[in-house]
Every structure is written in C-alpha cells, then in structure tokens.
C-alpha positions, 0 to 999 in steps of 0.5 A: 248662658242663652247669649253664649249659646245664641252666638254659638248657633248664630255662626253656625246657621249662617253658614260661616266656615273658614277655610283654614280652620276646615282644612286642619279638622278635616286633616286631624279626622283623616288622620284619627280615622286612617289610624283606627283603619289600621288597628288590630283586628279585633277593634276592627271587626267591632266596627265593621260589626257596628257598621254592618248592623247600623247603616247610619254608623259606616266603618272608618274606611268608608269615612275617610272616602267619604270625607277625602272628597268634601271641600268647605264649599260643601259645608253651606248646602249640607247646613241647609239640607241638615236644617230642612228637617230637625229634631233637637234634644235639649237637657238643662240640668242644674241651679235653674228654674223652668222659666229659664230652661224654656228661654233656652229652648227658644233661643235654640229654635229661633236661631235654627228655624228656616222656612219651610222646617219640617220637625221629624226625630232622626232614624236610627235604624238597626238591622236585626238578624232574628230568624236569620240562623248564622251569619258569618262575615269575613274582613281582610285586615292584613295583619298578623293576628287573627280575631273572631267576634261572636254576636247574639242579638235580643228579639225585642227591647225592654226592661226585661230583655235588658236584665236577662242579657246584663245578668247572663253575662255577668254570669258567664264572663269569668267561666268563658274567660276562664275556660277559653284563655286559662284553660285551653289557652285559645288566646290572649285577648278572650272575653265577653260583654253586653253589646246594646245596639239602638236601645236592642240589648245584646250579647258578643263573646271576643278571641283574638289568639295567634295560632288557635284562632283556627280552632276558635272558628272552626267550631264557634258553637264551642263558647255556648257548648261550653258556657251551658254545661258550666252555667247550669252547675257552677255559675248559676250555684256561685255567682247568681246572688252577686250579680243580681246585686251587682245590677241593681241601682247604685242609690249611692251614685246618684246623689253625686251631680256628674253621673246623675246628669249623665245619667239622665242624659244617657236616658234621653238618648234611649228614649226613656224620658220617664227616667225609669227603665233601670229601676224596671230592669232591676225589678225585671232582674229580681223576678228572673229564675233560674229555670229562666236563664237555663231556657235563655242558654238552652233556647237562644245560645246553644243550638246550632240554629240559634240567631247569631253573627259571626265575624271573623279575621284570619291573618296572615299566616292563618289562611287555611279555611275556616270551618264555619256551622253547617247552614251557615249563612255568608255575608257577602254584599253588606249593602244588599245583607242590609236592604234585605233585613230593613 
C-alpha cells in the first residue's frame, strides 16, 4: 500500500497531466455541472443556498464559468500554489500496526513537500445570519415550478445545539409534512430536514407546489406559526419518546467495519478527533425538557424577527409579487451580503 500510494502522489507533484485525459474530465464536469444547472428549482435553491452561506462551495453556474476557461497548461501552476501551503488529513483504519501508519504518513509528506511549505489547516468559512432578522434571496430558475426554501441557523456548535436542532425536527417533520401537503394541500414536494453547515447545525423547511407556491411565500411565517401550536399539544405528547430513542447511538452499527470507518472519518472532518461528539449529543438529548424545546420554537422559530433565510423561485407562470415579512431584508449583491457578514 505505501508504494502503491507513493506512485500515486509521485505522478502527481510532478506535474504530469495529459492533455487528452484532461480534456475528457473537463468535458464530463461541464456536462454534469451544465445538467445540475438545469435542475428543478428546488435542488437549485439548495445550492444557490450552499453557495450563498459557503463562499468556498460556489453554485454549479459559477463552476462551469470557471472551469470553461481553464486549459491543462494551468494545472502545473495551480499544483504548485496548492503545494506552497498544506494540510493533509489521513485515516488508516484496518489490520495495521502504528508502525505502519506512520510509514505511511511519511511516504505522503516526503512525496508532497516543496521548499518553502507552509502547514496552514484550509478555512472553511460560514457566513452566519444571527442577529440579521429575515433574509430573503430570490433565483431566476426559468422554469415552470416554483419552490421555496426556509433555512434557521444555530448561533453556535456543540453537542447541545446539535441535539436540540436533530430532536426539533424529528419532532416536526410528519405535523409540517402533514399539515402543508395532506392537509392544505400547498405542494408536491413538502418537508423539512437538518441542514449542518461547517459543524454549525441547522434547520430548512422545503415546498416546491405549482400554483399555492404564492400562498407558501407570501406568508413564510405560517411553517413555524403552525409548527408551534402543533408542537406544544401533539408532537411533543406523541412522538417525544420515539425520537429521543431514535437519536441515540446505534451500538449495534458499529460493530459493522463499513459504517465504523465512515463514521470515523466523518468525525475527522468535523473535527472531533476525540471521536465522541455523538455520544455528547445523546447526553446533550436526554437532559433536554420540554420547557426547553417549547423556548426553542418560541424564541427562535416563531416571532417574525426570528433569524431566518428565505430563498425562493417563482416560475414562470407564477410572476406576481411575492409577499415577504414586513422588515425583511433582500439579498442582492451575494458578494457584498458575503463580505458584510465575514
């Protein structure tokens, strides 16, 4: 494995591209990127969104300008600017001996050292939207189908904003689902979901309907109106118990090799190299009450100030004016919205 992987890294730090070989990956990211491009709108706002909030993760479109412009003559320089500073992250996981794993180590470091190398971790930078009120962000997509996202950011990370923002919306998923699209019938594709971003957990609640996208957007407060008065006499009465079991750890998983080393590795990511943070999260779960999730719904969900980013999409044959919460703040310039939250 260490030879294997020195001739890897070999041919790589010496800088040697073929041309051909470039030209069909290059052609294969265009097409996959141009594709996403044209994807419904819902998928779309999700990575304009990831885009907006992670200035290191640019949406597909600025990709495929970007890459539309880069010949393999450019690959040699961007090695050696990618090279002047390094951070590797290694995992060796499996029948080997610590002896061993460091060999590896080496091999990776000797074959990628240049002179000069500064050692400097990546940053991965988040823009936070707390204290911002309600943001709005608004996408052309050309298309047909409208769609709109509504995303709640945590203030901080931590086992205990982790738990509180897992648990609150296994509570709420089925009564917003149930209530939006069984009910009041505003789309085909309604739900909501945990959203993490750089390790800072978050909430995102989805509709992408035809026509009652209009009534979903002019009054984005109604999923955490609703979600509220439901929370407090039936999700927290009924399904409390089973999601606070659910959360917890399966001991059972990690006993098998393939989720143990992913999970691991997934861990190195977020940087919890104590490989804990779970554990702490379930601890984190078991202490919550429900005075305190009513005081999350209460305090960060319902009022109409509440820290929140709305992105939107109307389609085509939905271009009457949006109704957005009075105060709410327009996003604009997405270089400048950037800069000013850094």
């Amino acid at each position: 494995m260490p030879l294997l992987l020195g001739i890897l890294l070999d041919r790589f730090s010496n800088r040697s591209f073929k041309p051909e070989r470039f030209s069909i990956i290059k052609a294969q990211l265009l097409r996959y990127w141009k594709n996403a491009a044209q994807d419904k709108p819902i998928s779309r706002l999700f990575n304009a969104l990831s885009g907006l909030l992670q200035p290191n993760n640019p949406p597909y479109p600025e990709m495929v300008e970007a890459l539309e412009n880069l010949e393999v003559s450019d690959l040699p320089d961007f090695v050696d600017k990618m090279l002047e500073i390094l951070h590797v992250d290694m995992f060796v996981y499996g029948n080997w001996h610590k002896e061993q794993a460091f060999e590896l180590a080496e091999v990776v470091k000797n074959t990628l050292r240049v002179e000069n190398q500064r050692y400097q971790e990546s940053v991965r930078p988040l823009v936070k939207i707390n204290n911002a009120g309600t943001l709005a962000y608004e996408m052309d997509c050309d298309h047909a189908d409208s769609a709109v996202l509504v995303y709640y950011q945590a203030e901080e990370r931590g086992p205990e904003q982790i738990a509180l923002y897992t648990f609150a919306n296994q509570l709420m998923s089925s009564t917003f689902f149930d209530q939006l699209r069984t009910k009041q019938q505003l789309g085909y594709m309604v739900g909501s979901a945990n959203l993490p971003m750089n390790r800072v957990p978050g909430l995102i609640f989805t509709s992408s309907p035809l026509t009652a996208i209009l009534r979903c957007s002019s009054r984005p407060l109604m999923t955490s109106t609703m979600l509220s008065r439901w929370f407090f006499w039936n999700s927290m009465r009924s399904n409390g118990r089973r999601a606070n079991k659910g959360f917890l750890p399966d001991r059972r998983a990690g006993c098998q090799p393939a989720r143990t080393y992913q999970r691991y590795w997934n861990s190195i990511g977020n940087r919890d190299l104590s490989f804990d943070q779970r554990q702490k999260a379930a601890e984190a779960l078991k202490a919550l009450t429900r005075t305190d999730m009513i005081r999350f719904v209460v305090e960060h969900l319902k009022p109409r100030t509440a820290d929140r980013l709305i992105m939107l999409s109307r389609g085509n044959s939905h271009q009457e004016e949006v109704k957005l919460p009075r105060g709410t703040t327009l996003i604009e310039d997405v270089r400048q919205f950037q800069k000013k939250r850094s």
